[in-house]
C-alpha positions in Angstrom: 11.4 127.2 -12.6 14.0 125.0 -10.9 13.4 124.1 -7.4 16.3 124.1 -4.5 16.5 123.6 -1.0 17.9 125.7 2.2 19.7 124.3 4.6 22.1 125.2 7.3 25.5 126.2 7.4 27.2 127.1 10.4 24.7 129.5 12.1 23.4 130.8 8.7 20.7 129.3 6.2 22.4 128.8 2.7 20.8 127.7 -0.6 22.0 125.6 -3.2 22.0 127.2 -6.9 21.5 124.5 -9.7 23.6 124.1 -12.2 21.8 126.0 -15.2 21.6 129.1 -12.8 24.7 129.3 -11.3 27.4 132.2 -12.1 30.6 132.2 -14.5 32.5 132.4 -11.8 33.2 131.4 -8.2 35.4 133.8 -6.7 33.3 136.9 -7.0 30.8 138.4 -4.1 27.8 138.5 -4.2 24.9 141.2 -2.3 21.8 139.6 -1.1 18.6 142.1 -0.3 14.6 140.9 0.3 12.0 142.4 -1.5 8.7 141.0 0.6 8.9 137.0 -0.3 11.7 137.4 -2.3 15.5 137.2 -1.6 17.4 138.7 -4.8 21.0 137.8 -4.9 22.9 139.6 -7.7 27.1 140.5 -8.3 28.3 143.1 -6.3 29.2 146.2 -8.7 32.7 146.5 -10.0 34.9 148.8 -7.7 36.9 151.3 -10.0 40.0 151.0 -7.8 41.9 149.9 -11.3 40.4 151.6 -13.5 43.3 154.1 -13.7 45.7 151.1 -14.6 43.2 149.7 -16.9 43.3 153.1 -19.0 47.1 153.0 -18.5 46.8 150.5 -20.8 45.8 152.6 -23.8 48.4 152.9 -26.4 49.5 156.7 -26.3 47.8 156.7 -30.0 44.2 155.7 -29.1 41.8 157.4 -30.4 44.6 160.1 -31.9 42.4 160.8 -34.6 39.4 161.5 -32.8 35.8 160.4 -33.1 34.6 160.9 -36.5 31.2 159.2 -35.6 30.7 162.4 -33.5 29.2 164.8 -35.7 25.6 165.9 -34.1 22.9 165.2 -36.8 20.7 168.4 -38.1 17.4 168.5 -35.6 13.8 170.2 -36.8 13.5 173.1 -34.9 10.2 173.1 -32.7 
């Protein structure tokens, strides 16, 4: 388990994340919460603000034909 340091930054205490743990990406924002010893820092969930656009996307013939892998398989009865 790598080991880091905290040190200050401002008026707040910041961490440094190594390398081999560090995210994809730098512009995203992250939620920090403490579970007894811990601190847990983790993405903040997507917002679905876009999510109209995003399917606005969709060629008017997606999925024209329908789902064949829909079918509900035959159950025993109980």
């Amino acid at each position: 388990m790598p080991i880091t340091k905290i040190f200050k930054n401002g008026n707040s205490q910041a961490v440094r994340i190594p390398a081999d743990l560090a995210f994809d990406r730098n512009d995203m924002e992250v939620e920090i919460e403490r579970v007894g010893d811990e601190l847990r820092i983790r993405p903040v969930s997507r917002k679905l603000d876009r999510v109209l656009e995003k399917f606005g996307a969709f060629s008017d013939d997606f999925m024209a034909d329908g789902r064949d892998d829909n079918q509900q398989a035959e159950r025993d009865g109980l």
